[in-house]
N, C-alpha and C positions, 0 to 999 in steps of 0.2 A: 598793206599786203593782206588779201585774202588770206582766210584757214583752209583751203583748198592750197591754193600759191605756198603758205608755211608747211603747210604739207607735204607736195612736191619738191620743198627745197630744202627740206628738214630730211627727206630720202638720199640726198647726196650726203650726207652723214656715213651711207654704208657703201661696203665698195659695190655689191650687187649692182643699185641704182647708180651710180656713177659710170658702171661699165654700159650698162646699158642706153643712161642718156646722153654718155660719150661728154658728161659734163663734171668739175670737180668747186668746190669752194677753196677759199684764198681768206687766211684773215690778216688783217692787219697792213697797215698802208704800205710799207717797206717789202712786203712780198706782193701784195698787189702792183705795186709799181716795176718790180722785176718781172712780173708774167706779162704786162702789158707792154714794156718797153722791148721784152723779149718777143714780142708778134702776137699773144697768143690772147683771142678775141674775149672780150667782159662783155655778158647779156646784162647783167647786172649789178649794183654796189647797194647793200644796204649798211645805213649805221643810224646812231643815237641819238639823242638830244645832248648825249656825254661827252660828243667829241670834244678834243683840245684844239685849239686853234690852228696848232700844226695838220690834225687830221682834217677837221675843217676846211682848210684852203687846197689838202691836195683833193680831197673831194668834189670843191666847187670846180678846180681846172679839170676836171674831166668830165666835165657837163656836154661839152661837142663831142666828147671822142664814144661816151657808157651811152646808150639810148633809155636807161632806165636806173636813175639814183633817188631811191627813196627812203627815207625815214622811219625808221621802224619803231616799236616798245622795248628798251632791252632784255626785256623776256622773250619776246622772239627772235630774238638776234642771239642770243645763248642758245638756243635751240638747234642751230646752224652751228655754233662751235664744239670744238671737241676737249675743250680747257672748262675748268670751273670758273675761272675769271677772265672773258677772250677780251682781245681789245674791241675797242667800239666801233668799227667799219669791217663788215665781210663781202667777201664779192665771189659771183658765180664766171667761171672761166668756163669754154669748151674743151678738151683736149685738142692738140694742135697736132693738125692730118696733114700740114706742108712740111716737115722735116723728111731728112733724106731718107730714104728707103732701105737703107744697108749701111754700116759700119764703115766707117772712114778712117785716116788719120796713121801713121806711121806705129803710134800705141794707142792698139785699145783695149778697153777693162772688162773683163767678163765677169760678173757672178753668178755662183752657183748654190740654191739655197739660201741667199741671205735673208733670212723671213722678217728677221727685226729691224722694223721701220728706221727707228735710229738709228743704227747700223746702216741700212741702205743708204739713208739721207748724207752720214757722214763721207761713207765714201765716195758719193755723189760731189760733194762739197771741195772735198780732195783731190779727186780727179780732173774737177774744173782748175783749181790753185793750181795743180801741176802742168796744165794744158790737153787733158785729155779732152777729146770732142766728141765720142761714141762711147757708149756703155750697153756693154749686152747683159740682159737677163736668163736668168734659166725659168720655169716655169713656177717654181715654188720658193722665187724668189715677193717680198714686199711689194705690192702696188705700187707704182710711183706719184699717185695722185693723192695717196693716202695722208691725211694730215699732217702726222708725224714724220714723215718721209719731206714733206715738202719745208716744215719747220725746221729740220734737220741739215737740209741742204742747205738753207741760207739763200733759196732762192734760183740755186745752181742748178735744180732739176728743169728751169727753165732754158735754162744757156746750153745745154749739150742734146742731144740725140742719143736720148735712151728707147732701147729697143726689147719691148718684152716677148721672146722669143717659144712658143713653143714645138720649136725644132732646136734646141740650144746645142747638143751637140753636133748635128748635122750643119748647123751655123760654123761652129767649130771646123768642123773639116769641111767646107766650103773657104774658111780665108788659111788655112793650110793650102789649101790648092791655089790661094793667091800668095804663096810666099809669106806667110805671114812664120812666128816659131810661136810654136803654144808653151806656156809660162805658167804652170802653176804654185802657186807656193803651198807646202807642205815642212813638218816639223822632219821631214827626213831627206830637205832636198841640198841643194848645195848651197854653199854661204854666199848671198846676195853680193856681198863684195868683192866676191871673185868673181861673179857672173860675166860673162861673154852673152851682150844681146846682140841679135842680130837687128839690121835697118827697121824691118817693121817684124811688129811684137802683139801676140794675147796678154798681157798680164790675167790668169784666173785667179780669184777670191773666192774658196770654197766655204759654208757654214764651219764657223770655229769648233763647235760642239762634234760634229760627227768628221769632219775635213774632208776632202775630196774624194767624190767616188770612184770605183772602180772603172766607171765607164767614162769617167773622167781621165784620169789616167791615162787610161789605151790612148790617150786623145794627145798625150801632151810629149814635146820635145823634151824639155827639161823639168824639172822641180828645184825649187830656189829655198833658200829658208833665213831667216833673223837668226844670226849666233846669239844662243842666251849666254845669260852671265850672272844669271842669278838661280834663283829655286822656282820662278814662277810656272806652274803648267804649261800656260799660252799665252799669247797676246791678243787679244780683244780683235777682229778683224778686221773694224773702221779704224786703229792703229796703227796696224802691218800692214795696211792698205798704204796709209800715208808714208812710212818708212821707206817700204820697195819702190812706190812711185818718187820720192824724192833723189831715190838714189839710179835706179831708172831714165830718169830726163836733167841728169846731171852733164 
């Protein structure tokens, strides 16, 4: 690898460049192989002299499918991760521009503000387990290419049709005009287990910290909530993510 080439692929580090080259990094063989089996095109794999023989052989089998696996210093190879210790194989993805164009599926997940990567990832992760297929964004919501979002996920930000919208309310009332019932959860909505959903559903997930806006709101049929039963403030929102949607697609 040239220091022009470490260069340019040391800039996908930030979202900036990544929006721009419309490309993201992947570390570690077990996510790389979820991006690739999920369609989504590898320019290239770099790793070590450190690989383990398991990272080793999946490396070699994709010598016909990658056009470009080369061996690097692992100093340049940390350069590219966003871990102090990454594993020894990174690979550069494209973003994938064949996914559907609009939100699908009987349920699907909207969030609003979820800025923490991990947060995103998780309910990302959730929403696949439970069988959601669509996940909307609002605008200041986490990148979903972003490291932490993709380690997060387990991989799962490959398998659904995540749509980062910045029309997110008008999204909103565009599947309101498909019959859709808009679902947000808030700490002053009605207890989840009494809920009455209708056939097809928004689940929204607003930021824990500040909780659904006003112009959220206006937006929504119902409000749902987790009966507490203890003293805690809140529930963590990739939590009550998981709760509502289990109980949801019951």
């Amino acid at each position: 690898m040239t220091r022009a080439e470490l260069k340019y692929y040391t800039s996908l580090t930030l979202k900036k460049s990544r929006m721009e080259e419309a490309k993201f990094l992947v570390e570690g063989i077990k996510l790389i192989g979820e991006a690739i089996s999920s369609g989504y095109y590898c320019e290239a794999i770099f790793y070590t002299n450190a690989v383990s023989e398991k990272e080793e052989e999946f490396v070699e089998s994709l010598r016909k499918k990658v056009f470009r696996i080369e061996e690097v210093r692992r100093e340049d190879l940390c350069r590219l991760a966003d871990v102090k210790t990454p594993q020894e194989v990174i690979a550069v993805f494209y973003n994938d521009d064949d996914k559907d164009k609009e939100p699908k599926g009987e349920l699907i997940v909207a969030l609003e503000n979820i800025n923490d990567p991990g947060n995103l990832g998780t309910i990302i992760r959730s929403s696949d387990w439970f069988g959601v297929s669509s996940i909307l964004l609002s605008e200041n919501c986490a990148e979903i290419y972003n490291p932490k979002v993709i380690r997060a996920s387990a991989g799962s930000v490959f398998h659904l049709n995540v749509f980062e919208s910045k029309n997110f309310y008008q999204q909103l009332e565009e599947q309101k005009a498909k019959e859709y019932q808009i679902c947000c959860a808030d700490l002053t909505g009605e207890n989840i287990y009494n809920f009455t959903k209708h056939s097809k559903l928004v689940l929204v997930m607003a930021n824990e910290a500040n909780g659904p806006t006003d112009e959220l709101l206006s937006l929504c049929d119902n409000k749902i909530t987790i009966p507490r039963k203890g003293n805690a403030e809140s529930l963590n929102v990739a939590i009550a993510s998981a709760i509502i949607l289990s109980e949801l697609t019951k």
